[in-house]
C-alpha positions as CSV (number, residue, x, y, z in Angstrom):
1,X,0.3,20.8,3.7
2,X,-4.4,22.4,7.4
3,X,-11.7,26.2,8.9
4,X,-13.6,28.3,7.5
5,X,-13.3,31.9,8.5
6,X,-14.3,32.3,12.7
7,X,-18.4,33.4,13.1
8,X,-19.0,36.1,15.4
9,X,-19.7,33.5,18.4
10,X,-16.1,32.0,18.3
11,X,-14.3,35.8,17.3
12,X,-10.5,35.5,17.6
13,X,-10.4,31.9,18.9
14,X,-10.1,31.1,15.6
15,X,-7.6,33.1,14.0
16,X,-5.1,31.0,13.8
17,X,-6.6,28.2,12.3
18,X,-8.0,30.9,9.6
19,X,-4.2,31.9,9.4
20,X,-3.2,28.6,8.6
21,X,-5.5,27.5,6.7
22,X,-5.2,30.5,4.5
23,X,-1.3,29.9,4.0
24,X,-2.0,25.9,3.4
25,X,-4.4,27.2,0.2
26,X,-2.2,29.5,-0.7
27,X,1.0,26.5,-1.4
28,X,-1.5,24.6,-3.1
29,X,-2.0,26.9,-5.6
30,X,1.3,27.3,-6.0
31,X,2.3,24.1,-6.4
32,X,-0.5,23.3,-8.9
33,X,0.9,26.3,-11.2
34,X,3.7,25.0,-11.0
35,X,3.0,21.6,-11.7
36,X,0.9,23.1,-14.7
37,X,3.6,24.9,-16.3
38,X,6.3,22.3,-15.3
39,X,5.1,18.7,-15.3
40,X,8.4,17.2,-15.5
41,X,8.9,18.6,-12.4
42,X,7.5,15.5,-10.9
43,X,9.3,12.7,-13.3
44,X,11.1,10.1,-11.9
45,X,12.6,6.6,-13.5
46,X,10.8,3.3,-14.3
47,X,8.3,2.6,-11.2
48,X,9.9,-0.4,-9.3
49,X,8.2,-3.4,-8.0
50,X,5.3,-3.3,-5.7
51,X,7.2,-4.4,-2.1
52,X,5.7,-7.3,-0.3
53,X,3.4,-6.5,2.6
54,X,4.1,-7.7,6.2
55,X,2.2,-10.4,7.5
56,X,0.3,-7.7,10.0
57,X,-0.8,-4.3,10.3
58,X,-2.4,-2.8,13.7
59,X,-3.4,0.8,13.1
60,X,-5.5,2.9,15.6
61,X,-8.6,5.0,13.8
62,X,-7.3,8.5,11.8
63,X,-7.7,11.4,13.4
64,X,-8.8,13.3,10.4
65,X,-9.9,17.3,10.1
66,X,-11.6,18.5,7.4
67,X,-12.7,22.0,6.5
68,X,-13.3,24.6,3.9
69,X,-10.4,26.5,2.7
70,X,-10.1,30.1,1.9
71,X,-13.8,30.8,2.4
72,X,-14.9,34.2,4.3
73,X,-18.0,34.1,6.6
74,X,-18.9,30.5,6.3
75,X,-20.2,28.6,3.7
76,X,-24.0,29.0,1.9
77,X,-26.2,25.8,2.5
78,X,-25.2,25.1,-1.6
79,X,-21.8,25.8,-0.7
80,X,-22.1,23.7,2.2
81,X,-23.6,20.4,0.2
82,X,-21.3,20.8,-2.6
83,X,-18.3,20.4,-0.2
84,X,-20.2,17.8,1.9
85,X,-20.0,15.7,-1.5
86,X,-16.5,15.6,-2.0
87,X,-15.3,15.2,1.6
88,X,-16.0,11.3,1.6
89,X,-13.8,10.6,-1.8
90,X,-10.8,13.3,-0.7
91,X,-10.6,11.4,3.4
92,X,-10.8,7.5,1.7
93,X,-7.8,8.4,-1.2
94,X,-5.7,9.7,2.0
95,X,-6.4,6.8,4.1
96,X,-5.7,4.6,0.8
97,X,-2.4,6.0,0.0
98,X,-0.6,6.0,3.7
99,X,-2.4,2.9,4.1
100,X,-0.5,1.4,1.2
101,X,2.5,3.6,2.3
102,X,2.7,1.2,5.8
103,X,2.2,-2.0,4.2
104,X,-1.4,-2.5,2.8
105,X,-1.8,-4.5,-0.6
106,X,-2.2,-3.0,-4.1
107,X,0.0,0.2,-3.9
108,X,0.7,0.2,-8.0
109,X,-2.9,-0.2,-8.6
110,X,-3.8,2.7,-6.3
111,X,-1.4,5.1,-7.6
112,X,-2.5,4.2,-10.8
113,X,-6.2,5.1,-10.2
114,X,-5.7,8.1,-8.1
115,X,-2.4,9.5,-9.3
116,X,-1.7,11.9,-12.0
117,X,1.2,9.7,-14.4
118,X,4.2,11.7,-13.1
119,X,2.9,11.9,-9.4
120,X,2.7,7.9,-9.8
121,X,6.4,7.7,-10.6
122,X,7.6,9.8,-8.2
123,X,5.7,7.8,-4.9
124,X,6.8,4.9,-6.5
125,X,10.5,5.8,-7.0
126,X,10.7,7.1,-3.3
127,X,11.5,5.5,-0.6
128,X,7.8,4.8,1.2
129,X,8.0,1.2,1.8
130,X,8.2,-0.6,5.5
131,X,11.5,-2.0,6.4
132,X,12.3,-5.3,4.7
133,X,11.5,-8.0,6.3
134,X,8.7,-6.9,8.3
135,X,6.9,-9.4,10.3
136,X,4.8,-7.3,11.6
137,X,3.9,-2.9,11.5
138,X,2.0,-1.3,14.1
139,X,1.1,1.9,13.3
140,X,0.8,4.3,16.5
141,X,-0.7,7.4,15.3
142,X,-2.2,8.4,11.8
143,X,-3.6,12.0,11.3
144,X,-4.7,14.1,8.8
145,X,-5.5,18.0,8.3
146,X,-7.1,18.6,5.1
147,X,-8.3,21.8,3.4
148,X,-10.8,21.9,0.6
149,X,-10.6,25.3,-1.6
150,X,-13.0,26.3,-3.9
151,X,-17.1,26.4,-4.7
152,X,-17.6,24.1,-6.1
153,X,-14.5,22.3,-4.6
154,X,-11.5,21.9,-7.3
155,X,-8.3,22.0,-5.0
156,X,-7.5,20.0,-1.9
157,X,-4.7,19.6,0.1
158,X,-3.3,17.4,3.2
159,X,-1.4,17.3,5.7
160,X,-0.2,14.2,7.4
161,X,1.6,12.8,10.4
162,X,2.3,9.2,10.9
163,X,4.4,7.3,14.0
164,X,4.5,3.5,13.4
165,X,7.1,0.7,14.1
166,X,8.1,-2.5,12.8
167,X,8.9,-6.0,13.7
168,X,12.0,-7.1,11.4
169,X,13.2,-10.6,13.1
170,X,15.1,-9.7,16.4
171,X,14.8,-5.6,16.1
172,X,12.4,-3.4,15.9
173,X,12.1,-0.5,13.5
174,X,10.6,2.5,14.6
175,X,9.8,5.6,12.1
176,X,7.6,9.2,11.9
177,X,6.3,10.0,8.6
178,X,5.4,14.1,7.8
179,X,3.8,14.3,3.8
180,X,1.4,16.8,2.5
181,X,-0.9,15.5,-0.5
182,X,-1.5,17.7,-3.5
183,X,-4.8,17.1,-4.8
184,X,-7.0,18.1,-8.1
185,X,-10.2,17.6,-9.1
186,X,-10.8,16.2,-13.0
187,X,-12.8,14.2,-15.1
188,X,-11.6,11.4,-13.3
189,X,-12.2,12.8,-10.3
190,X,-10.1,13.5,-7.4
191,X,-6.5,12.7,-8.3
192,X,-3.2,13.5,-6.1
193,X,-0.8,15.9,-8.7
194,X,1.7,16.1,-5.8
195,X,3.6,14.8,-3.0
196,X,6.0,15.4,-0.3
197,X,7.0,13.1,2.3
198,X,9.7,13.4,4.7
199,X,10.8,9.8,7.1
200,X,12.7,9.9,10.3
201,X,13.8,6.6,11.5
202,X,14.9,5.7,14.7
């Protein structure tokens, strides 16, 4: 899937951020009712084996917004800390997963930390990996809108875009990533339910 509702300083500046951001919240939940009432929507077969990383990886720094979704008027100070507190887990499990997505180390172990069982077998079974034979990827842009619903937060979702190439012997790869994460907060705190992830290649 992208901040809180506009004060009266900013006014109608805002609007369409509100807009979106409404309509990003509003997927989520769908997706997570759906997921609750259907989990095998998500099964896939046997995970395959963890691909072997290139030698490098450049990356620039995310550019990474996060805000409060479907909240009216701003958020209380309690409000406001209890968001606060879950912004730094939610940002590092995005950077974690496209990390492993262009070519970091430890993709299986990741998903199984911070992946519900049949989200797992679905990012495993798709077709995420770098181009094989990758000397080296160079990542050219990485960024990240996320939304975080609920007070105390419970729901999260982001959205992602990615433009990286590759390195493989002679040619070079190039490819544009566009995913949204499906996120839920549990006992073992905050674990991705749901993926989608569309890859143009070039």
């Amino acid at each position: 899937m992208s901040t809180a509702a506009p004060s009266s300083r900013l006014g109608w500046r805002l609007l369409p951020a509100v807009v979106a951001g409404a309509a990003m919240v509003i997927a989520a939940s769908i997706v997570i009712d759906a997921l609750r009432s259907n989990p095998e929507l998500l099964v896939a077969p046997d995970p395959v084996a963890e691909p072997v990383a290139p030698a490098a990886i450049e990356a620039p720094a995310w550019d990474m917004r996060v805000f409060p979704a479907g909240t009216r008027g701003g958020l209380t100070k309690i409000q406001r800390r209890r968001f606060e507190a879950q912004r730094p887990e939610i940002t590092k499990i995005v950077r974690k997963v496209f990390g492993a997505i262009a070519g970091e180390r430890g993709l299986n172990a990741l998903v199984a930390r911070h992946f519900t069982k049949d989200a797992a077998r679905a990012l495993l079974r798709a077709k995420v990996a770098v181009p094989a034979g990758a000397d080296t990827v160079v990542i050219q842009r990485r960024k990240a809108s996320i939304g975080i619903q609920g007070t105390p937060p419970r729901t999260a979702a982001a959205r992602i875009t990615l433009r990286a190439k590759a390195e493989v012997g002679p040619r070079t790869v190039r490819w544009s990533d566009r995913a949204t994460l499906w996120l839920e907060r549990s006992k073992r705190g905050w674990q991705v339910i749901a993926f989608d992830l569309i890859r143009d290649r070039s």
